[in-house]
C-alpha positions in Angstrom: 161.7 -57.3 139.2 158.2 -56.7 139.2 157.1 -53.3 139.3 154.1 -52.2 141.9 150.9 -50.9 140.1 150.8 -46.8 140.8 147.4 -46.0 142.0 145.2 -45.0 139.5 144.3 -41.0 140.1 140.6 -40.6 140.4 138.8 -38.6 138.4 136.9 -35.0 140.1 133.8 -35.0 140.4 132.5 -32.1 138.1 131.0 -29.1 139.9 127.3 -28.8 138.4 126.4 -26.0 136.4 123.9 -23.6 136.4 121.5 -24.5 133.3 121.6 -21.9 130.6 117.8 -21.5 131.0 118.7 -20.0 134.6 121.4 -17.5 132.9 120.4 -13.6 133.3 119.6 -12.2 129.6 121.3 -9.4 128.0 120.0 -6.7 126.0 122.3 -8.1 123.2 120.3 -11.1 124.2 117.0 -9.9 123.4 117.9 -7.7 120.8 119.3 -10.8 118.8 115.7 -12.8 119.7 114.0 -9.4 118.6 115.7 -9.9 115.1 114.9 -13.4 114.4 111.0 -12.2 115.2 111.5 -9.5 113.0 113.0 -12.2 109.7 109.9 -14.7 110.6 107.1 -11.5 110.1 109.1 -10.3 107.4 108.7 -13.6 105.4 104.7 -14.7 106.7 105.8 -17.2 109.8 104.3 -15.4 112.3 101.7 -12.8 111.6 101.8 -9.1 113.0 99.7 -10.0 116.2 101.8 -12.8 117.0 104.8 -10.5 116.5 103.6 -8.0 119.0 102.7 -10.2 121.5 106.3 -11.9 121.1 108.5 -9.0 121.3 106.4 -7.4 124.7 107.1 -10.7 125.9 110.9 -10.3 124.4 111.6 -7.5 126.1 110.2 -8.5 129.8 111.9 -11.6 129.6 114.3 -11.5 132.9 116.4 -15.4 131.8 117.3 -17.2 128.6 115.0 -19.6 129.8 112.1 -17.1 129.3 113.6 -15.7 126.2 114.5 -19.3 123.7 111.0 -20.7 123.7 109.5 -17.7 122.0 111.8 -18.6 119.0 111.7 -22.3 119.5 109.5 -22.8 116.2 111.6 -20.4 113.8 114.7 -20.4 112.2 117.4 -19.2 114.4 119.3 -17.5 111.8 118.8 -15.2 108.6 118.2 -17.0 105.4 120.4 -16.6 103.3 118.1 -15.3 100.0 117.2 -12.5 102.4 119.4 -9.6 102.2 120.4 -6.8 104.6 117.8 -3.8 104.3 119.4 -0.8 102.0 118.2 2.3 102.0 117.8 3.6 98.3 118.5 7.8 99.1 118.1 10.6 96.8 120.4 13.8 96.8 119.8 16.2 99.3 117.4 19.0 97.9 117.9 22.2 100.4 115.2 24.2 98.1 112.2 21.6 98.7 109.3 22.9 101.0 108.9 21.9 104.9 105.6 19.9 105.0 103.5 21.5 107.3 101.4 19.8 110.2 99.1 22.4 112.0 96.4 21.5 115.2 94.9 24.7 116.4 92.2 23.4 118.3 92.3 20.0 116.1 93.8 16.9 115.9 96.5 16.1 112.4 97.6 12.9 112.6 100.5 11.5 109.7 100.8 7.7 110.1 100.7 4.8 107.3 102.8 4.1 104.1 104.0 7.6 103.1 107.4 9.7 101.8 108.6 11.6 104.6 110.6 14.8 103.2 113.5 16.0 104.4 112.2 18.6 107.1 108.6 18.6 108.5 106.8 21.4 110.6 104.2 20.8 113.3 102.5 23.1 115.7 100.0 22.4 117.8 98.4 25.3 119.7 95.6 23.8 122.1 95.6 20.6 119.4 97.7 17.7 118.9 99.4 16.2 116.1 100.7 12.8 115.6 103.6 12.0 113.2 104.2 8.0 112.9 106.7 6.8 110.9 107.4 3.5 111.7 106.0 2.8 108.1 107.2 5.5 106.2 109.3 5.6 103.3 112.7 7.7 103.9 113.7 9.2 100.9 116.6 10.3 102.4 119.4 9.8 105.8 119.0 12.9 107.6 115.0 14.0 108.5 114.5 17.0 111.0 111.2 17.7 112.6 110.5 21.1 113.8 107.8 20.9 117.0 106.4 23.9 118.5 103.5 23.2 121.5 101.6 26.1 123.0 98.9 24.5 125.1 99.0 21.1 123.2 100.9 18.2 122.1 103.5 16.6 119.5 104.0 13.2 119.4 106.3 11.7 116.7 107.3 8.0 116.9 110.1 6.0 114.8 111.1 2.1 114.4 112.8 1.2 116.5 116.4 0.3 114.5 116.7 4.2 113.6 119.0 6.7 115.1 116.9 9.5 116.7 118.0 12.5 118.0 116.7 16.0 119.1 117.2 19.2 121.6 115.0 21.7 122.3 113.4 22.9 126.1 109.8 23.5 127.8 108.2 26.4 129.6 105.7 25.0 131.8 105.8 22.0 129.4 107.5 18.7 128.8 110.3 18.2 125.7 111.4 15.1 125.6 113.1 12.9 122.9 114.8 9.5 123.9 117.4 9.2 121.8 118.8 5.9 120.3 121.4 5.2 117.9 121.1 2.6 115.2 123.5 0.1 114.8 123.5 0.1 111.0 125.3 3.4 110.2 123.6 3.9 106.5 120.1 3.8 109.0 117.9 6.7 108.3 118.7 9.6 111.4 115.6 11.8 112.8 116.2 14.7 114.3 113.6 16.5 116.2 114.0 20.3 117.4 111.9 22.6 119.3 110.1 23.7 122.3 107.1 23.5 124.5 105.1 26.4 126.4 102.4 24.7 128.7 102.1 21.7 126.3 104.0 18.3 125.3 106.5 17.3 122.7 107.9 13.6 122.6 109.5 11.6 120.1 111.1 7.7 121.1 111.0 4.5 119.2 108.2 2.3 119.3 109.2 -1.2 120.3 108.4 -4.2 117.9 108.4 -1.1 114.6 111.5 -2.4 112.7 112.0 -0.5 109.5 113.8 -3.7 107.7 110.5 -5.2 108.2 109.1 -2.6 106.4 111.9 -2.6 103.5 111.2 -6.3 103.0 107.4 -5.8 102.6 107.7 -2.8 100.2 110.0 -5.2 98.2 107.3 -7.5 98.1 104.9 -5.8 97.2 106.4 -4.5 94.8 107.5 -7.5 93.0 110.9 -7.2 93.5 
């Protein structure tokens, strides 16, 4: 007996998807493109202007579709030969001197390739001091920065893969530190304290500073 052919079932149509260009970016999202721009200035793809200009654009980029085509010409991943940053620390030396910043009617600025100790002073009265370090050298984990303001301002600024921290208050004045904590937990950690009377103290990372940038460079120029 011949048996009747079963209708075939058809096959659904597929419901279209959104294109991944269209998807919302994450900060994970950026933060991963924000890495991969950090490995190609580390090694001479892209040079520090290009860099800059990347990450501002990085970091206003709304989609994915915004975000990929800024890393479209790099290598999406780490080499290999490349190696984590480590942070080389001494002991901790409780006896060493503060380094003292002092603006009394002047301007102290501290910015470039330089050992930061393990505590630093600045006061400002009707002066300002700046205090960069998204290019020093951290000869230890733990730095503390002691601000005092009186009718001026402190200013200190950090890479932006750092953990910063800080408490302290303002009388008739701003104190302010935006505090971040770095993912890496060997990361050097900045601590500012202090207060403000009439004046301005603020410490927060500064976007596109990455201090495994700087550990590769030093490395390099170093020869090792």
């Amino acid at each position: 007996m011949d048996l009747e052919k079963q209708p075939q079932p058809q096959p659904q149509p597929q419901k279209p998807t959104a294109p991944a260009e269209g998807l919302r970016a994450s900060d994970a999202d950026r933060d991963r493109i924000a890495d991969i721009l950090g490995d190609a200035l580390a090694v001479g793809r892209i040079d520090a202007e290009e860099h800059a200009e990347r990450i501002d654009a990085v970091y206003r980029a709304k989609t994915m579709g915004e975000l990929e085509p800024l890393v479209r010409d790099l290598p999406a991943t780490r080499a290999q030969s490349e190696p984590a940053p480590s942070y080389t620390y001494g002991p901790d030396d409780d006896t060493a001197p503060a380094e003292k910043l002092i603006a009394v009617f002047s301007s102290t600025t501290r910015r470039g390739r330089w050992r930061i100790g393990r505590r630093t002073t600045a006061f400002s009265l009707f002066g300002n001091v700046e205090i960069d370090l998204t290019e020093a050298f951290f000869a230890q984990r733990l730095t503390t920065i002691n601000a005092t303001s009186v009718f001026g301002n402190v200013e200190v600024r950090v890479p932006e893969n750092i953990t910063l921290r800080g408490s302290g208050s303002g009388v008739f004045g701003n104190f302010e530190v935006v505090t971040a904590e770095a993912v890496d937990p060997e990361a050097p950690v900045v601590v500012v304290n202090g207060f403000s009377v009439f004046g301005n103290v603020e410490a927060k990372p500064k976007r596109g500073k990455r201090i495994a940038d700087l550990h590769h460079r030093m490395r390099k120029h170093l020869g090792a």
